[in-house]
ROSE-4610 file (N, C-alpha, C; in Angstrom, 1 decimal, always signed):
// ROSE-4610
residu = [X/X/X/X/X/X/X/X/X/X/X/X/X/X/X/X/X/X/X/X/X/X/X/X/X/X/X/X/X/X/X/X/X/X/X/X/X/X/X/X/X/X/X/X/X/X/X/X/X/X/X/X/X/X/X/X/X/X/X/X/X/X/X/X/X/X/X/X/X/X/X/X/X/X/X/X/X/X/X/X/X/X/X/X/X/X/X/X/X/X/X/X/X/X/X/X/X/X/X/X/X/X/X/X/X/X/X/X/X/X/X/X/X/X/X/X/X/X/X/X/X/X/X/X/X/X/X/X/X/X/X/X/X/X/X/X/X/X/X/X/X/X/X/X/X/X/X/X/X/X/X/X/X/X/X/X/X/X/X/X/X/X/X/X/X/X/X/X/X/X/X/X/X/X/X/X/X/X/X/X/X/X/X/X/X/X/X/X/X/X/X/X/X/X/X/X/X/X/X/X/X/X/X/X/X/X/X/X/X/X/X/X/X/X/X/X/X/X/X/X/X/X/X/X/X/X/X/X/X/X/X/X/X/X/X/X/X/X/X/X/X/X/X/X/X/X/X/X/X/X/X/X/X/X/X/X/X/X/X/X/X/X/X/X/X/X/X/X/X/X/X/X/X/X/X/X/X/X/X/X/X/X/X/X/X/X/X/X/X/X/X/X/X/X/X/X/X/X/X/X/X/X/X/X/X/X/X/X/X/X/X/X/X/X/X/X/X/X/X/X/X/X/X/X/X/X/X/X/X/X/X/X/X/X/X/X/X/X/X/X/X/X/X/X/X/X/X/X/X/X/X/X/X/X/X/X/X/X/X/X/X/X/X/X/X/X/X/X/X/X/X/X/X/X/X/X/X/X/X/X/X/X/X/X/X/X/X/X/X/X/X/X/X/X/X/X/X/X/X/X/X/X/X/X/X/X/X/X/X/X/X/X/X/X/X/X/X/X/X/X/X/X/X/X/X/X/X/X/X/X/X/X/X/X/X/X/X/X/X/X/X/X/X/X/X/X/X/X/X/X/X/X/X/X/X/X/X/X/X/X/X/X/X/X/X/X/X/X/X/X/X/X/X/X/X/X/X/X/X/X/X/X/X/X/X/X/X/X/X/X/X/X/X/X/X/X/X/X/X/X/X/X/X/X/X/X/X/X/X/X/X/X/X/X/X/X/X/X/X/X/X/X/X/X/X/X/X/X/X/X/X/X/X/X/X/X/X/X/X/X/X/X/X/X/X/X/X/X/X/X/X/X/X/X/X/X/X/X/X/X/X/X/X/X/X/X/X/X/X/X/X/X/X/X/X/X/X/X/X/X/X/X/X/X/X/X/X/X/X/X/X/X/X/X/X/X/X/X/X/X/X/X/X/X/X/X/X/X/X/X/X/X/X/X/X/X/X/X/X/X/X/X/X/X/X/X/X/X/X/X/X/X/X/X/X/X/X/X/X/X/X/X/X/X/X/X/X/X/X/X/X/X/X/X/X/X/X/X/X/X/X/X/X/X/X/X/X/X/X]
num = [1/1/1/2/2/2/3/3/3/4/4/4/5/5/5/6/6/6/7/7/7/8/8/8/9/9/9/10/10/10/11/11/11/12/12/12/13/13/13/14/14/14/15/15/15/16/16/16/17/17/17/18/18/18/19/19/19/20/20/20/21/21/21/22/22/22/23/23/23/24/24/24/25/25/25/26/26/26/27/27/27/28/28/28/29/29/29/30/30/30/31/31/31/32/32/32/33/33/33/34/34/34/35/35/35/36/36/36/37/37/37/38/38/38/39/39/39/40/40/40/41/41/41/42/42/42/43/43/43/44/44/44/45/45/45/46/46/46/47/47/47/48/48/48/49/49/49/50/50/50/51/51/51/52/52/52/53/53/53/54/54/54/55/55/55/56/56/56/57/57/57/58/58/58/59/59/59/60/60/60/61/61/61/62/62/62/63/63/63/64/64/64/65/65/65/66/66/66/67/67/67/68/68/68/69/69/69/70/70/70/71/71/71/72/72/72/73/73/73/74/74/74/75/75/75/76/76/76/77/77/77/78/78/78/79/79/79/80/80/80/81/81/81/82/82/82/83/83/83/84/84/84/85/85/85/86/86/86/87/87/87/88/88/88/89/89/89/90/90/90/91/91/91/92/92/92/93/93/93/94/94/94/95/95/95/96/96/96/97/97/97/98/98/98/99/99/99/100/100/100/101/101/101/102/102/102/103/103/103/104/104/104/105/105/105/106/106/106/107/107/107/108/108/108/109/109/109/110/110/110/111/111/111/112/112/112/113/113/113/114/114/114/115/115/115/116/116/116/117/117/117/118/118/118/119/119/119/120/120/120/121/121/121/122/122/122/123/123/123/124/124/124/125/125/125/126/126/126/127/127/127/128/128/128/129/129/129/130/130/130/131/131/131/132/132/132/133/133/133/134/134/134/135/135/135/136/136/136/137/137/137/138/138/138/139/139/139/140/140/140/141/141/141/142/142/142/143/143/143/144/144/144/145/145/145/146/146/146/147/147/147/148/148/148/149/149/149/150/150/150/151/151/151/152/152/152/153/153/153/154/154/154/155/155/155/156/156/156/157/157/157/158/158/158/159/159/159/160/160/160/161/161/161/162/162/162/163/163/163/164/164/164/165/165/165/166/166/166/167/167/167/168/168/168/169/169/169/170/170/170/171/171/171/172/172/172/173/173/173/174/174/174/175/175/175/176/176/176/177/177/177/178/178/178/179/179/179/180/180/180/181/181/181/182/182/182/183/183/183/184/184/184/185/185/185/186/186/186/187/187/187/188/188/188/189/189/189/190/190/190/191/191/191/192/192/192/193/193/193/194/194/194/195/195/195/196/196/196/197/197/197/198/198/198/199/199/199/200/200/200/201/201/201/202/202/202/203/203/203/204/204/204/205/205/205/206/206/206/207/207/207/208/208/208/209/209/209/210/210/210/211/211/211/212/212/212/213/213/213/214/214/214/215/215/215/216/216/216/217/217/217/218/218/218/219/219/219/220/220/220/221/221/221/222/222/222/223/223/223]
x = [+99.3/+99.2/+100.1/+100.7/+101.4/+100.7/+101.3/+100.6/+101.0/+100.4/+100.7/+99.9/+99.2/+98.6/+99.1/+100.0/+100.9/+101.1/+100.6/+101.0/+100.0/+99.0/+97.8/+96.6/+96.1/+94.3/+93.5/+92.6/+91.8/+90.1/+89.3/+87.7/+87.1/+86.5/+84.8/+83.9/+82.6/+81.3/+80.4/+79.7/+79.0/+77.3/+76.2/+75.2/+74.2/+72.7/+71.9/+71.9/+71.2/+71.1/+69.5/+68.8/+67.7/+67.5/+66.4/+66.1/+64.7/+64.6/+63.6/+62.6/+61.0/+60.4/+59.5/+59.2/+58.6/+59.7/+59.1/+60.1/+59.7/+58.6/+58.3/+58.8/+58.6/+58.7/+60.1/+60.7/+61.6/+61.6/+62.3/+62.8/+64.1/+64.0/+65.3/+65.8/+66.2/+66.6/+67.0/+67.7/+67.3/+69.2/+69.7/+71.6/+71.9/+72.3/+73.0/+73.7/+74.6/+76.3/+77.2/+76.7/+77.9/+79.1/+78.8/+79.9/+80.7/+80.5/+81.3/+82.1/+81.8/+82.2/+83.2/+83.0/+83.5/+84.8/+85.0/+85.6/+86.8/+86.0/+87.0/+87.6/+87.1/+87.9/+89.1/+88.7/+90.1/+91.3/+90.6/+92.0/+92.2/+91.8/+92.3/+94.0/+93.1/+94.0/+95.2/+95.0/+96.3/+97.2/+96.8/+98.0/+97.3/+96.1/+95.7/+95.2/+95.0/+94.4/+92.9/+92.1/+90.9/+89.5/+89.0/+87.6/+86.7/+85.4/+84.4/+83.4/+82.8/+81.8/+80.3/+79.7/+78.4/+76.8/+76.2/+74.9/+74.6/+72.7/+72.2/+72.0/+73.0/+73.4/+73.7/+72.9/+73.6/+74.5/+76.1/+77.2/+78.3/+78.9/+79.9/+81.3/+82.0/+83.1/+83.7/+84.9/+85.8/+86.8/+87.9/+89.1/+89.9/+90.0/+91.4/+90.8/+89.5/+88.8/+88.2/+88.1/+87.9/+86.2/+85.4/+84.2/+83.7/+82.6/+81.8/+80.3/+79.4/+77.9/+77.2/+77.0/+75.7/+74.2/+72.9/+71.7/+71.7/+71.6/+71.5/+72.3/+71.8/+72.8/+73.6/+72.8/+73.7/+74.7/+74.6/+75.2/+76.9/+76.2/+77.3/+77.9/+77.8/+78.6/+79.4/+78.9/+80.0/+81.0/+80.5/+81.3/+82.3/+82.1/+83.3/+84.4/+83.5/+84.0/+85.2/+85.2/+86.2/+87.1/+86.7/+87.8/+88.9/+88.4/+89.6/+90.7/+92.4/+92.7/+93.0/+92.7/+93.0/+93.6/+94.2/+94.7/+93.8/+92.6/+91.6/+90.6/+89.2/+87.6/+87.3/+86.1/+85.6/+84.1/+83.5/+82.4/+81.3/+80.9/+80.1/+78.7/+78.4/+76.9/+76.1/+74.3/+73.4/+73.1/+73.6/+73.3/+71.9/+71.0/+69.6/+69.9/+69.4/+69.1/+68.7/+67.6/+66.4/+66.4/+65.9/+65.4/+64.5/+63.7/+61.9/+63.2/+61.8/+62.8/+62.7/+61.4/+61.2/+60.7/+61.3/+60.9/+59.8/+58.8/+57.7/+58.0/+58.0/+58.3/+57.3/+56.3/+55.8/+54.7/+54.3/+54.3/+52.8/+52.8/+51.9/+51.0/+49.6/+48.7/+47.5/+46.7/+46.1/+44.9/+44.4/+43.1/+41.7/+41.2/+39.0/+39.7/+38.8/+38.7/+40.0/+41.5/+42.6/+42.9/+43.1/+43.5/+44.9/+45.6/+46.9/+47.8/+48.7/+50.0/+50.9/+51.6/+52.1/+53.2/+55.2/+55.8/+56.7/+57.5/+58.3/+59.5/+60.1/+61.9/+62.6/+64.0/+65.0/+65.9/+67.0/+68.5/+69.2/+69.5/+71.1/+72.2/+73.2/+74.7/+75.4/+75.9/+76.5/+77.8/+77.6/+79.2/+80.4/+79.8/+80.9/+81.8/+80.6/+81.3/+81.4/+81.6/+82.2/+83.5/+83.7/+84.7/+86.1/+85.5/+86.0/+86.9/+86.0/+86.5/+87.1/+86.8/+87.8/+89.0/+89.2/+91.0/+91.7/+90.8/+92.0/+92.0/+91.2/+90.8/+91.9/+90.9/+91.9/+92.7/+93.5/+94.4/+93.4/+92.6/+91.5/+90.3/+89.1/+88.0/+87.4/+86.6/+86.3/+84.5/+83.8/+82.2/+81.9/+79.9/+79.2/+78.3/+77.8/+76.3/+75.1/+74.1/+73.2/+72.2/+72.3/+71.1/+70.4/+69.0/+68.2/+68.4/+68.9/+68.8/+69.7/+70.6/+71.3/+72.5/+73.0/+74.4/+75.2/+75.9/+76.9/+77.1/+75.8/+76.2/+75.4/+74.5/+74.3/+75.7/+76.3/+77.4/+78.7/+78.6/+79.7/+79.3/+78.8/+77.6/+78.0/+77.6/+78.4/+79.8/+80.1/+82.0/+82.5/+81.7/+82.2/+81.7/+80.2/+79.7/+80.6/+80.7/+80.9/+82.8/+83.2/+85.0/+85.3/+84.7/+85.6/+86.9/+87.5/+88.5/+87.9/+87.2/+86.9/+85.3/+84.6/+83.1/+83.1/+82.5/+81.7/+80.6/+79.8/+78.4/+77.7/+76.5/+76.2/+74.4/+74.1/+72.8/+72.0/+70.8/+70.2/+68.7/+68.0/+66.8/+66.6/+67.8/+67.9/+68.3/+67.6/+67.9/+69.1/+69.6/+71.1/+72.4/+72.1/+73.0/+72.7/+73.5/+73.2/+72.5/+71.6/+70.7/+70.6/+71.1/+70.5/+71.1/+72.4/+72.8/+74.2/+74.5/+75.8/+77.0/+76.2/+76.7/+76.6/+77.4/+77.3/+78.3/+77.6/+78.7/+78.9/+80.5/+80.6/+81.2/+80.9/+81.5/+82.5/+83.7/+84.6/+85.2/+84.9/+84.9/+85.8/+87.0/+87.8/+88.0/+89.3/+89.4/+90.2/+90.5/+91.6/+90.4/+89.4/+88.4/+87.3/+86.9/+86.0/+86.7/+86.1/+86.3/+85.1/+84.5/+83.9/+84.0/+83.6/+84.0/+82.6/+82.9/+81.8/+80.7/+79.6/+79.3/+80.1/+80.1/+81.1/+80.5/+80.9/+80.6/+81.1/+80.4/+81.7/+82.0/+82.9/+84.1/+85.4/+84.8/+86.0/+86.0/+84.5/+85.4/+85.7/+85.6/+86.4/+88.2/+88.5/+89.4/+90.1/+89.5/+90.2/+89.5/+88.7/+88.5/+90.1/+90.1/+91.0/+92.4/+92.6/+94.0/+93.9/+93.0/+92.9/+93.1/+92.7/+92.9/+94.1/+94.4/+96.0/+97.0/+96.7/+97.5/+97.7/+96.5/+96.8/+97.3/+97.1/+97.5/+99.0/+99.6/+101.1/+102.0/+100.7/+101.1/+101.2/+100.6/+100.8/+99.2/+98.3/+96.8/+96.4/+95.6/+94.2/+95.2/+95.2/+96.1/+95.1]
y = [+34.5/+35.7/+35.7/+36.9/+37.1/+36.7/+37.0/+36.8/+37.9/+39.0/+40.0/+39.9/+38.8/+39.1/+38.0/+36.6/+35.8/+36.3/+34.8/+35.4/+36.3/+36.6/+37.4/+36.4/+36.9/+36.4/+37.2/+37.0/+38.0/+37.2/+38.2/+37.6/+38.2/+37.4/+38.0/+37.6/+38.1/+38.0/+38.0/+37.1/+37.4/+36.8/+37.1/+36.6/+37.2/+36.9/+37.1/+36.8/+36.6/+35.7/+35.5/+34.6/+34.6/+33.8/+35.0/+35.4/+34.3/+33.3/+32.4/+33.0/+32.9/+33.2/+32.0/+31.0/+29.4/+28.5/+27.1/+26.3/+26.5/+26.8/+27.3/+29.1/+29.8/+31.1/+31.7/+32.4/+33.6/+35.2/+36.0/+37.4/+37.2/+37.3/+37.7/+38.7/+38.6/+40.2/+39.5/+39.9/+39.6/+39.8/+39.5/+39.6/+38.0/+37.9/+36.7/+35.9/+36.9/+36.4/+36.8/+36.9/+37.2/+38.2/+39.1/+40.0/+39.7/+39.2/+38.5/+37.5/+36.7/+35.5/+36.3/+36.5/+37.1/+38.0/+38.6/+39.0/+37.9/+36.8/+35.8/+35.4/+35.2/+34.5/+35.3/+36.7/+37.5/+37.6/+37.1/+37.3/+36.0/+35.1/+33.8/+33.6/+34.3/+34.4/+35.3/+35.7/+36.9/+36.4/+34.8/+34.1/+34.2/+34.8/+35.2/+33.6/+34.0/+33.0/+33.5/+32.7/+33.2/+32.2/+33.2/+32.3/+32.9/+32.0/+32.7/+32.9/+33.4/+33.0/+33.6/+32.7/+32.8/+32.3/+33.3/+33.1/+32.2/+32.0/+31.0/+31.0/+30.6/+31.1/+30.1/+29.4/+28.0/+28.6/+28.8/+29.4/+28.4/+28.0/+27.1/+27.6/+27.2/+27.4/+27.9/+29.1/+29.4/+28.3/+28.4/+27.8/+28.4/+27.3/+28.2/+28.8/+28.6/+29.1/+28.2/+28.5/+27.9/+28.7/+27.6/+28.6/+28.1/+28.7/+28.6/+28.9/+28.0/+28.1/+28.6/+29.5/+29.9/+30.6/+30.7/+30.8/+32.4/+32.4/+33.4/+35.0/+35.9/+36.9/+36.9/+35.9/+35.8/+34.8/+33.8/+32.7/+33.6/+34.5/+34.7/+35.5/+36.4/+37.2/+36.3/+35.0/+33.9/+33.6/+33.3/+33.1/+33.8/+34.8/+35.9/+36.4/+36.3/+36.6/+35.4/+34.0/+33.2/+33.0/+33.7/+33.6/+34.6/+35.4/+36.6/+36.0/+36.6/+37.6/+37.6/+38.9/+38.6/+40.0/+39.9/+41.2/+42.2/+41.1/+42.5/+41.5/+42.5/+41.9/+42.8/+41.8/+42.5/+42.1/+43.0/+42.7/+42.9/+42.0/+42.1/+41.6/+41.0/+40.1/+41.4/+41.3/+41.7/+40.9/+41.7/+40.9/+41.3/+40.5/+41.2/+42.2/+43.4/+44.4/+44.0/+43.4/+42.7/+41.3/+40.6/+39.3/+39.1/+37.8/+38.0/+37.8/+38.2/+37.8/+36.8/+35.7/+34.5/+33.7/+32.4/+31.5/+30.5/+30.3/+29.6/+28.2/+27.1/+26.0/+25.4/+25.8/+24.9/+25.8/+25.9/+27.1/+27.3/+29.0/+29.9/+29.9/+29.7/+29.4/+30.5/+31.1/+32.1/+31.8/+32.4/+32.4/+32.7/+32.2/+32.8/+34.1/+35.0/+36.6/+37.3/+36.4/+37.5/+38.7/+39.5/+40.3/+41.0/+40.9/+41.4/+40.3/+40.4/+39.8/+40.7/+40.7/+41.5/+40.5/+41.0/+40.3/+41.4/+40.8/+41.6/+41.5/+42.4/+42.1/+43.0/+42.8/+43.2/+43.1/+43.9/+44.6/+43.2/+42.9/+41.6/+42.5/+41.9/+42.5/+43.0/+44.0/+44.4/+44.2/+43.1/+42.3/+43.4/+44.3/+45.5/+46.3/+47.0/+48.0/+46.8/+45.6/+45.3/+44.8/+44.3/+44.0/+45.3/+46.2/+47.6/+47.7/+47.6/+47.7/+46.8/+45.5/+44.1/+44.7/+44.0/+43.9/+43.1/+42.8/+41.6/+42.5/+43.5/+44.6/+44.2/+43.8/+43.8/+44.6/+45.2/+46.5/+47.1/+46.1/+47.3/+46.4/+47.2/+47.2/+48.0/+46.7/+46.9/+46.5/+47.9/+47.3/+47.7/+47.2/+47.3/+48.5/+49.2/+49.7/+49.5/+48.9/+48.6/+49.4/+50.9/+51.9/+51.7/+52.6/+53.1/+54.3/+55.0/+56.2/+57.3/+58.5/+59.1/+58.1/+56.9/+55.5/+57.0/+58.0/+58.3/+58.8/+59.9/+60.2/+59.2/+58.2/+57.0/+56.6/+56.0/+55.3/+55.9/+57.4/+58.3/+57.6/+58.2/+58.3/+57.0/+55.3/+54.0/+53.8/+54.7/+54.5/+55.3/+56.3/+57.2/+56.4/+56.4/+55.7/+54.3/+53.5/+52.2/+52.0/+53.2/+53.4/+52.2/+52.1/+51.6/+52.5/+51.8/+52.5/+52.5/+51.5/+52.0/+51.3/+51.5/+51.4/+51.3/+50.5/+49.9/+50.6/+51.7/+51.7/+51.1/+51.0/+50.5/+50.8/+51.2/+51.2/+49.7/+50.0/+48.8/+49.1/+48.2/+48.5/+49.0/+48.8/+48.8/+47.8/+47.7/+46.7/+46.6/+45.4/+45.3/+45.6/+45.8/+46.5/+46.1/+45.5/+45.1/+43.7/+44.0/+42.1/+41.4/+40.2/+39.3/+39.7/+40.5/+40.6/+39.8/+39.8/+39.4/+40.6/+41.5/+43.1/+44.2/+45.2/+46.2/+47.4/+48.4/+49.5/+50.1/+50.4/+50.7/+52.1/+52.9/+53.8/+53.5/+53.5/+53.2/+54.7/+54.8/+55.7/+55.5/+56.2/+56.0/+57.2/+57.9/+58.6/+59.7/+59.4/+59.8/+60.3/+59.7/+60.7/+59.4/+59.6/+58.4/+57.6/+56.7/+56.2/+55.4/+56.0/+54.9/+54.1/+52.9/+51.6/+50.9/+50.9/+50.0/+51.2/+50.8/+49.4/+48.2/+47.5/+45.8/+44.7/+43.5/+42.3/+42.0/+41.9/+41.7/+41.5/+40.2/+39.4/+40.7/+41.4/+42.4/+43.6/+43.6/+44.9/+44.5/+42.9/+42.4/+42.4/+42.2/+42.4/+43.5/+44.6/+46.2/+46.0/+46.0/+46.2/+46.0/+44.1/+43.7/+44.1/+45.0/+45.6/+46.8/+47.7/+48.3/+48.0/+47.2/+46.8/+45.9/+45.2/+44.8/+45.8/+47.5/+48.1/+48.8/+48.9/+49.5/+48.4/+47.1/+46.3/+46.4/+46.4/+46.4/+47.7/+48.7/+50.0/+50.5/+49.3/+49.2/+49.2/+49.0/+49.0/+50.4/+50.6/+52.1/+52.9/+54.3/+55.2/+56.3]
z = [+114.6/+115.4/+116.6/+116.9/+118.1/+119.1/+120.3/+121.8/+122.6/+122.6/+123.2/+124.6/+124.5/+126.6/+126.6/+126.3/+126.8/+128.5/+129.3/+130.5/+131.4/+130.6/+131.3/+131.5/+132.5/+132.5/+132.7/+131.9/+131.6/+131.7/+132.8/+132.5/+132.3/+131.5/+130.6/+130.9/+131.0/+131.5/+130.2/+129.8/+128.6/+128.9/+127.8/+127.8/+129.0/+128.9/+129.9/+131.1/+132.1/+133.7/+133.3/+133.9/+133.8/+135.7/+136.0/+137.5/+137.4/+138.1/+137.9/+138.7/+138.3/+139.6/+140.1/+139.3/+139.8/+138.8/+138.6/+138.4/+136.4/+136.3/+134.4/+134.0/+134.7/+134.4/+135.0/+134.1/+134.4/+134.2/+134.6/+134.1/+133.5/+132.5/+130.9/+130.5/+129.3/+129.0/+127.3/+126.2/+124.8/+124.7/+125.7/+125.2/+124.5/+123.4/+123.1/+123.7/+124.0/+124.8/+123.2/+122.3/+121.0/+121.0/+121.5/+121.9/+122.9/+124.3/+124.7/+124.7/+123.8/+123.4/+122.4/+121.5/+120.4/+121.2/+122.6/+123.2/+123.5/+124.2/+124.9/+123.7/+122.7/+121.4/+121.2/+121.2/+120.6/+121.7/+123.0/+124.0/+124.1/+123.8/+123.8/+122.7/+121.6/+120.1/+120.7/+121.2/+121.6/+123.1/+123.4/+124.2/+125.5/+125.8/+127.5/+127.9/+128.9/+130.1/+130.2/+129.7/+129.5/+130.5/+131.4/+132.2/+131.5/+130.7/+130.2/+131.2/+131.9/+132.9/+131.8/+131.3/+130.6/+131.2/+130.6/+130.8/+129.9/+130.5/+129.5/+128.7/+127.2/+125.9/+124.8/+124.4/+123.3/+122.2/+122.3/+121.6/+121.9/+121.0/+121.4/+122.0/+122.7/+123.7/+122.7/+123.0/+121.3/+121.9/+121.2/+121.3/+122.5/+123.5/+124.1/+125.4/+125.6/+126.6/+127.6/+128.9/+130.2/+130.5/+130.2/+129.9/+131.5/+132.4/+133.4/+133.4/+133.8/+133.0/+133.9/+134.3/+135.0/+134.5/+135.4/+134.8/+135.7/+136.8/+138.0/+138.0/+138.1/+138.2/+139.8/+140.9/+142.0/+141.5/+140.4/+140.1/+139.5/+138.7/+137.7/+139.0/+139.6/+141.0/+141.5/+141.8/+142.8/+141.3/+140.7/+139.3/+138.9/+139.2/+138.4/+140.0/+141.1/+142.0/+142.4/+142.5/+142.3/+141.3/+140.2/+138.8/+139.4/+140.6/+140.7/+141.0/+141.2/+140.4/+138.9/+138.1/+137.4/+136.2/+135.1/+135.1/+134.8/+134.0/+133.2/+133.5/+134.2/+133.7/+132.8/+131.9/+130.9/+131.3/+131.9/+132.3/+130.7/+130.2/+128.8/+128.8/+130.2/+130.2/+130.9/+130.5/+130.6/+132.1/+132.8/+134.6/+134.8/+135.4/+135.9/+137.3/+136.8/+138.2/+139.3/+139.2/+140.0/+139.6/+141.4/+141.2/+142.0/+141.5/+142.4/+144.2/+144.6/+146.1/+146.6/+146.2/+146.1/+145.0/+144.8/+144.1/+144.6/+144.1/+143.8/+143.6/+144.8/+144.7/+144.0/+143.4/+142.2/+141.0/+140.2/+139.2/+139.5/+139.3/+140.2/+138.8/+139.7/+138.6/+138.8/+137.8/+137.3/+138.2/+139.1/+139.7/+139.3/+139.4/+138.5/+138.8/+138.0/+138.6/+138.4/+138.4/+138.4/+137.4/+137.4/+136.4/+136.6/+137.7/+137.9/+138.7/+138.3/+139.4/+139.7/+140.7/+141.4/+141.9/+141.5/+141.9/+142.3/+143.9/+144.4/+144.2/+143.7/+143.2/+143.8/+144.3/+145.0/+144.4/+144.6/+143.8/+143.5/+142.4/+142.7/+143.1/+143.5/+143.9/+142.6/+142.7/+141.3/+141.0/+140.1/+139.6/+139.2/+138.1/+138.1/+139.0/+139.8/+140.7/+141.6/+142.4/+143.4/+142.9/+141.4/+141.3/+141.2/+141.0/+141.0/+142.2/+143.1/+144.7/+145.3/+144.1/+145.2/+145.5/+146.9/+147.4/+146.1/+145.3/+144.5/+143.3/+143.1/+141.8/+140.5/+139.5/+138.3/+137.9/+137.1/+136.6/+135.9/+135.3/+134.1/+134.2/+134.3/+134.3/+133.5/+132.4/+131.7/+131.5/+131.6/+131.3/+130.0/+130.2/+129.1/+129.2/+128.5/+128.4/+127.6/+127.6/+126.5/+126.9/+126.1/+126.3/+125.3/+125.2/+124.0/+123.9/+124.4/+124.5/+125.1/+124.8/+125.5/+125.8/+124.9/+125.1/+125.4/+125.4/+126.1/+127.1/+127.5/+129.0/+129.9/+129.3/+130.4/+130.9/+129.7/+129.8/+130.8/+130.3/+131.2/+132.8/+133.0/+134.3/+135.1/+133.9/+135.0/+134.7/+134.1/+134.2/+135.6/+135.6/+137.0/+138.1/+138.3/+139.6/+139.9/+139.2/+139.6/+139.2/+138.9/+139.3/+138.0/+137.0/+135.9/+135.4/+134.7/+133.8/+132.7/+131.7/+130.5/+130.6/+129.3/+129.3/+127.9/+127.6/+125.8/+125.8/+125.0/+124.9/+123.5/+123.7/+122.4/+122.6/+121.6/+121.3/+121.0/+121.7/+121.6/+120.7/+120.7/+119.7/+118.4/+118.1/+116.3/+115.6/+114.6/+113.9/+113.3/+113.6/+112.7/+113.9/+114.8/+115.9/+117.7/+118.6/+120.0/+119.5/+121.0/+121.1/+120.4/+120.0/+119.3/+117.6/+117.5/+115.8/+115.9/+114.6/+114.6/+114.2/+114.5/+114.2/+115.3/+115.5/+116.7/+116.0/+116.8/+117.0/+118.6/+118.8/+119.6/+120.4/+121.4/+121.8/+123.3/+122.7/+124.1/+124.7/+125.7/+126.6/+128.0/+127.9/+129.2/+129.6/+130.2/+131.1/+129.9/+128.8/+127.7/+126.5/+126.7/+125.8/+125.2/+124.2/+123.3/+122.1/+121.4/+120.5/+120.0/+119.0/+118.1/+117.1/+117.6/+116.7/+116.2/+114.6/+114.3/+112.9/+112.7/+112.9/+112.5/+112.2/+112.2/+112.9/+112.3/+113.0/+114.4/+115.1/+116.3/+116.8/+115.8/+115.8/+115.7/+114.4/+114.1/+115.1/+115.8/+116.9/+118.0/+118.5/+119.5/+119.1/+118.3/+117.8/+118.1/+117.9/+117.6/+119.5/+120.1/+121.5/+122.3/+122.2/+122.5/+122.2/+121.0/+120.8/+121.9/+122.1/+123.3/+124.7/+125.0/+126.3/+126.3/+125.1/+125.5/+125.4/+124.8/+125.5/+126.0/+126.9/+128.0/+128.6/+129.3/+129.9/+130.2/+128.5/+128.3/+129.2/+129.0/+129.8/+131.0/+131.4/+133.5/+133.7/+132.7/+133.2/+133.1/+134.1/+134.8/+134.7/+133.7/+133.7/+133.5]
């Protein structure tokens, strides 16, 4: 294969964060990390400089890639925030919204009588849109959307707010397709109109993603 991002670095964000709230329990979410991975692999293949910054995800490193392990959605922020500069993020991990606002230095146990718990959670920092706005801002920024419902004007909607250039949407809670498949379909959405890709394994729409973003790249980036 050629090397058409020869000379580029490029980071990807893949997989869950899991927000601890004692030293046994967390808040999750049901992302593999396979589409991101599957991402880093194809820009690895195409000559880039690739930082994986992954959640907690048992998937083996692809070839060619500089992986970084984190559990935390504050973890993965410092994570992707030191990989900067770089020419393209591909923001592809399921970051948690919320985290308890404290952790439980030893595991919180069920009282006679209880019938409810009640935990307090606060915003994490949003890895997308800050990287949007870094002083070090990549050429292209690239996110995710994992809706159930309404994937394209949700999706519109975080492409504008949070100042990306392009957006992946993808429906979740079907079978065969998003969390946890070895299959997806996807709606890419930039400033030039839509494209749907898929369904496909995706391996093969990292592939066809990655020919996208390497050319815009080739084309001066955010146009």
């Amino acid at each position: 294969m050629s090397a058409p991002l020869a000379g580029m670095r490029l980071v990807v964000s893949a997989g869950p964060t899991f927000e601890d709230i004692d030293p046994v329990r967390f808040l999750g979410n049901r992302s593999s990390g396979k589409m991101g991975f599957a991402i880093a692999a194809a820009a690895a293949r195409r000559g880039a400089e690739v930082v994986l910054v992954a959640g907690p995800v048992q998937l083996p490193t692809p070839p060619g890639v500089a992986r970084v392990d984190v559990r935390s959605a504050a973890q993965m922020f410092d994570a992707v925030m030191a990989a900067l500069p770089c020419a393209a993020y591909i923001g592809a991990a399921a970051v948690a919204d919320f985290t308890p606002r404290a952790i439980a230095a030893s595991k919180l146990k069920k009282q006679p009588g209880q019938d409810t718990l009640v935990l307090e959670l606060v915003k994490t920092r949003d890895v997308l849109a800050e990287v949007a706005v870094h002083p070090q801002r990549p050429r292209l920024v690239v996110g995710f959307a994992a809706e159930t419902d309404d994937v394209a004007r949700y999706a519109r909607d975080k492409l504008e707010r949070k100042r990306l250039d392009m957006i992946c949407a993808n429906r979740v809670g079907l079978a065969g397709s998003g969390f946890e498949s070895d299959d997806n379909a996807l709606l890419v959405i930039d400033a030039n109109g839509e494209r749907a890709l898929g369904p496909a394994p995706k391996a093969e729409l990292a592939a066809v993603l990655l020919d996208i973003i390497g050319g815009r790249l080739q084309a001066g980036g955010a146009a």
